[in-house]
C-alpha positions in Angstrom: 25.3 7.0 13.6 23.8 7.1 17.2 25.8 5.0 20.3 24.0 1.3 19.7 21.5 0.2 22.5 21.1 -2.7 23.8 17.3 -1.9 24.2 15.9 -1.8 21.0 12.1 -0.6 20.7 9.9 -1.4 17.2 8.7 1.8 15.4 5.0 0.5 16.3 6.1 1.5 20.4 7.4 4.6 19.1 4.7 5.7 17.3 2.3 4.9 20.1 4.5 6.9 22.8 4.9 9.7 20.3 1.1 9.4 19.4 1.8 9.9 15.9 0.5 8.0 12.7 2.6 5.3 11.4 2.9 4.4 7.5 4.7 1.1 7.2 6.7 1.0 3.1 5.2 -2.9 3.5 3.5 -5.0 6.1 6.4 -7.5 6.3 8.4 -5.1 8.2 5.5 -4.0 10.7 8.2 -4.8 13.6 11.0 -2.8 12.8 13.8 -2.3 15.7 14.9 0.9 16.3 19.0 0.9 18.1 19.7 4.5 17.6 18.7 8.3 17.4 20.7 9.9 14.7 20.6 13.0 12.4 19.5 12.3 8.6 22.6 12.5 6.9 24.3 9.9 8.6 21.4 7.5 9.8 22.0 4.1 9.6 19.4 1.0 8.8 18.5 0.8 12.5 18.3 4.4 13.3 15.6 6.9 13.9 15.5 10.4 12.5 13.5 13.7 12.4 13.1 16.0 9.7 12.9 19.8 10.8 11.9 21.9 7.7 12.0 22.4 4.1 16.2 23.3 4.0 16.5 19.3 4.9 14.1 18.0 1.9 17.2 16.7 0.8 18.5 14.9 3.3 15.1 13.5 3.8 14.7 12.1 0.8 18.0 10.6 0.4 18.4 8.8 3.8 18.8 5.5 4.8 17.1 5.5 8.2 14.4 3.0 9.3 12.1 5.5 10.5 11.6 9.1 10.3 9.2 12.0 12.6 7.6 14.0 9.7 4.5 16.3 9.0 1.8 14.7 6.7 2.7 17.1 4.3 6.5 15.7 4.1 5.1 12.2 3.8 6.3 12.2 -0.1 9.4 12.7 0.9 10.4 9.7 3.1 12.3 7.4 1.0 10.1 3.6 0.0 12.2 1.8 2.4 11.7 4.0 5.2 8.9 3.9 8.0 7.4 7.5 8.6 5.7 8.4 11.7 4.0 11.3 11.3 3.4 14.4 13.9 2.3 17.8 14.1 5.8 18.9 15.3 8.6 16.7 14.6 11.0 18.7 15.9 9.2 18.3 19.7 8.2 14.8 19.0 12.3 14.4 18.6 12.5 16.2 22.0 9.9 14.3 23.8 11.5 10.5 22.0 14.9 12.0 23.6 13.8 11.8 27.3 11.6 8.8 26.7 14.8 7.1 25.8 16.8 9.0 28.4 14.1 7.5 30.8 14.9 4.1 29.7 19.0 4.4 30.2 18.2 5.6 33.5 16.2 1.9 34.3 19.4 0.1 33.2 21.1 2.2 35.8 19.0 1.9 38.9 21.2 -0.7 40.3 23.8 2.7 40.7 23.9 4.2 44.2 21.4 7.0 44.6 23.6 8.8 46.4 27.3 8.2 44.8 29.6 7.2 47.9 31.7 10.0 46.8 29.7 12.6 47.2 30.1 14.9 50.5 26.3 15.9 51.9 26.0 17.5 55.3 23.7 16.3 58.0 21.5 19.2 57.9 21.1 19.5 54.2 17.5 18.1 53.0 17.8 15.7 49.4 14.2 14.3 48.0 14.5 10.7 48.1 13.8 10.8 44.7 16.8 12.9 43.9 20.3 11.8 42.6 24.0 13.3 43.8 26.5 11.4 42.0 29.8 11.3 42.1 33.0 14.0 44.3 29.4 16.4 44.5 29.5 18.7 47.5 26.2 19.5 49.5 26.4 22.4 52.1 24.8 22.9 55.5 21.2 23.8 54.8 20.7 22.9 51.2 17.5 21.7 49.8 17.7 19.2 46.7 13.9 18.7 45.2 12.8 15.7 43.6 13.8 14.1 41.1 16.6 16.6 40.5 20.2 15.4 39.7 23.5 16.7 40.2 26.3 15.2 38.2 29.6 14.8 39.0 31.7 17.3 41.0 28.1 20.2 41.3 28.7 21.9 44.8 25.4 23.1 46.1 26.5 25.8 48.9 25.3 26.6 51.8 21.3 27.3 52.2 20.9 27.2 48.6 17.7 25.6 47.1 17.1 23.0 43.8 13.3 22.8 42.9 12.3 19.5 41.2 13.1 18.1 38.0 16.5 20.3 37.9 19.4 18.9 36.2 22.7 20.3 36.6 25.8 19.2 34.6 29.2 18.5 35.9 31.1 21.1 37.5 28.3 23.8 38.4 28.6 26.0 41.9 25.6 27.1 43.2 26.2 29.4 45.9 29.6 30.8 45.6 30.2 34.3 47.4 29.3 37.1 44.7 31.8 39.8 44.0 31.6 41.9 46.6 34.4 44.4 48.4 34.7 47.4 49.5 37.8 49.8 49.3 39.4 51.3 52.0 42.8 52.8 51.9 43.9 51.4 48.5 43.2 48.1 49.9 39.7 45.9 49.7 37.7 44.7 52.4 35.6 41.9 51.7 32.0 42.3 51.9 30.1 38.8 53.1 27.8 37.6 51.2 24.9 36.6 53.5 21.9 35.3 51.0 21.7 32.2 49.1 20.5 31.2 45.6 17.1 30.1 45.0 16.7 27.9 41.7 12.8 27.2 40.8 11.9 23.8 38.8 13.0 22.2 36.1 15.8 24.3 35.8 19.0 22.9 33.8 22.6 24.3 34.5 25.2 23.6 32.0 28.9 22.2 33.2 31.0 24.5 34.9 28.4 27.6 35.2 28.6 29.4 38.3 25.3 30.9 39.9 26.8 33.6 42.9 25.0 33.7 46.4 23.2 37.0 47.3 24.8 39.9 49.0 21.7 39.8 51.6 18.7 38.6 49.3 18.6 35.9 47.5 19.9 34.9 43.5 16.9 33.9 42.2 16.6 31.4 38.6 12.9 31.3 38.4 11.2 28.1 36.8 12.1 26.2 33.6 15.1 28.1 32.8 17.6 26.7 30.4 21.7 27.7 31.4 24.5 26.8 28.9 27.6 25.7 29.8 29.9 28.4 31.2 27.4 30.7 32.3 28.2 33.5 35.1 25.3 34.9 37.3 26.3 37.4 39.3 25.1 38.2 43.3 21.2 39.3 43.4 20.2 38.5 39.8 17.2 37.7 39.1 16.5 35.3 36.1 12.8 34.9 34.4 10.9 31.9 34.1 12.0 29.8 31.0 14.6 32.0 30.0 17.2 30.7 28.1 20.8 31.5 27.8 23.8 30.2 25.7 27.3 29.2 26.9 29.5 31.9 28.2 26.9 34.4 28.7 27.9 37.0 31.5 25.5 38.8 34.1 26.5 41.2 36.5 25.2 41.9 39.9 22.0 43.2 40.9 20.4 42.6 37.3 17.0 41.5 36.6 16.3 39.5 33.4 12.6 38.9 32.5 10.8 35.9 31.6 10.9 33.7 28.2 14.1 35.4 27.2 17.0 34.5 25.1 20.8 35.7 25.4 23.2 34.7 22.8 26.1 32.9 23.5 29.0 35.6 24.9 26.5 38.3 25.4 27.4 40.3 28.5 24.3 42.2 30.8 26.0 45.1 33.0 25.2 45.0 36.6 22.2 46.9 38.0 19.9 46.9 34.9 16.6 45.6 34.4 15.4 43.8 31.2 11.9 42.8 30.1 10.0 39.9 29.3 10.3 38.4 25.8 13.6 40.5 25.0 16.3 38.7 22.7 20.4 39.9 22.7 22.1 38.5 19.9 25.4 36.9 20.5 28.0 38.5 22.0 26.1 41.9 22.1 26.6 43.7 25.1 23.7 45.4 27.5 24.7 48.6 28.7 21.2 50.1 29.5 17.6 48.7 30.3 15.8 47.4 28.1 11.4 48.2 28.4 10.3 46.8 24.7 10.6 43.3 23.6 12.3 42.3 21.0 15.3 41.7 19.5 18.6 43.5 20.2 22.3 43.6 19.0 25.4 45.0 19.3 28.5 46.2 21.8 28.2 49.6 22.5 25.8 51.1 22.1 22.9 48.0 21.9 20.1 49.1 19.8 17.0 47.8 18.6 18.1 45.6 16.4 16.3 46.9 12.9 18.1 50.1 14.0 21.2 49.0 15.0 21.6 47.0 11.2 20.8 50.5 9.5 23.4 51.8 11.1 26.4 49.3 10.9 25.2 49.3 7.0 25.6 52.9 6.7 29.1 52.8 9.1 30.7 50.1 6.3 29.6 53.0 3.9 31.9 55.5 5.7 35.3 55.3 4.5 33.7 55.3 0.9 31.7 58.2 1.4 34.6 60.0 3.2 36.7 59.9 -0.1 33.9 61.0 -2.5 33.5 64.1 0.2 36.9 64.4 -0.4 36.7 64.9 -4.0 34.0 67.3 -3.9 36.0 69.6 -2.1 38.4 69.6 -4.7 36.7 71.0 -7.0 
């Protein structure tokens, strides 16, 4: 079951912020409260649920929440006792109940210092007065902090390194660390300075501890709406597509460029100095060795491959020892 609430909104409000239909199992319980946000299985009496396709029919029709996000067609489903609101796309309505109620924690917390009297912000850097730093964060000379953006606890913002609005970033993320760079000189390396800064667009989100490296002498650049894991490393000089989306411990070298409404699995690795389309898709813990012009989707370590392709071929490869023997045979004879 979902953490209790203290604020407890009826399934009427809900349905009315949602602007979905709501089907009541009787009129006596027209004011239902609603404590809770919880997943079918294990919904409770005072708990609100979603269901997201026809591989959860089960669930649906066996649990015990007060209220369920459905499609009209799904409607037969919802248990007698159970309050359905229904919705084109439960699955967003879910998404869009989540930061209603998000919204509402936040009111209970207003009372909390904007800026968390821990948090170390130099003179010249710029925060939106709608913004929130909490606590141990570090702001550098020069940075810029949009509105309504927030920085958890311990997020270090370097030095003339940029937050659009809206951004959230998790504990422990660096923006604007120096990238990789040295040179070698007599079995010994000199460091290169890293002289740009990182540019994030809005409503970005940065999972903990993800790093996001400064530019050698341009600018890292996370374009708008993109979606970072947790333990994410960008690399100096990347450049990262609008509303891309990459999972936790995902890898990109320097000097890459990664198009826009992508996805990269979680562990997947893109080699320094490539340049990926728009609408391209890397399986988990595949790794990019070359360019990639065609969207679509690709897997595997070395060499990637489309992925149709890549599938024939790791088919045929389980195949080998198999066919080795029978080749073997043959010659025998």
């Amino acid at each position: 079951m979902a953490k209790q609430a203290a604020w407890a909104p009826d399934v009427s409000e809900i349905a009315a912020v949602l602007g979905g239909e709501l089907h009541m199992p009787s009129p006596a319980g027209l004011y239902r409260p609603v404590h809770g946000i919880a997943p079918l299985e294990s919904a409770g009496p005072m708990d609100l649920s979603f269901w997201s396709g026809a591989r959860y029919k089960e669930q649906l029709q066996n649990t015990r929440a007060a209220c369920v996000l459905v499609t009209p067609d799904a409607l037969a489903l919802v248990p007698t006792s159970t309050c359905a609101i229904l919705v084109s796309n439960p699955y967003l309505a879910y998404a869009r109940l989540t930061q209603w109620w998000r919204a509402h924690q936040d009111q209970d917390a207003d009372g909390e210092a904007r800026l968390h009297p821990s948090a170390v912000i130099h003179p010249s850097a710029q925060v939106h007065a709608t913004a929130r730093v909490g606590a141990l964060c570090v702001v550098e000379a020069g940075a810029i902090i949009g509105a309504e953006t927030r920085l958890h606890s311990r997020v270090t913002v370097g030095r003339g390194c940029k937050l659009g609005a809206r951004c959230i970033l998790h504990p422990g993320v660096v923006v604007g660390a120096d990238g990789f760079g040295f040179a070698a000189v007599d079995g010994r390396w000199e460091k290169i300075e890293q002289l740009g800064a990182v540019d994030v667009g809005d409503d970005v989100e940065i999972g903990a501890n993800t790093c996001i490296d400064r530019g050698a002498l341009v600018d890292t650049v996370i374009e708008d709406g993109v979606k970072l894991d947790n333990l994410i490393q960008i690399g100096h000089n990347v450049r990262v597509g609008k509303h891309t989306a990459m999972a936790g411990c995902v890898g990109v070298a320097g000097s890459s460029t990664i198009g826009a409404h992508c996805t990269l699995g979680g562990g997947a690795v893109v080699l320094g100095h490539l340049i990926i389309a728009d609408h391209v898709h890397v399986s988990a813990a595949s790794v990019v060795t070359r360019s990639i012009s065609e969207p679509g989707q690709y897997t595997g370590l070395f060499p990637i491959d489309d992925n149709a392709a890549w599938e024939r071929n790791a088919a045929a490869l389980k195949q080998l020892a198999g066919l080795r023997q029978r080749i073997r045979e043959l010659e025998k004879l």
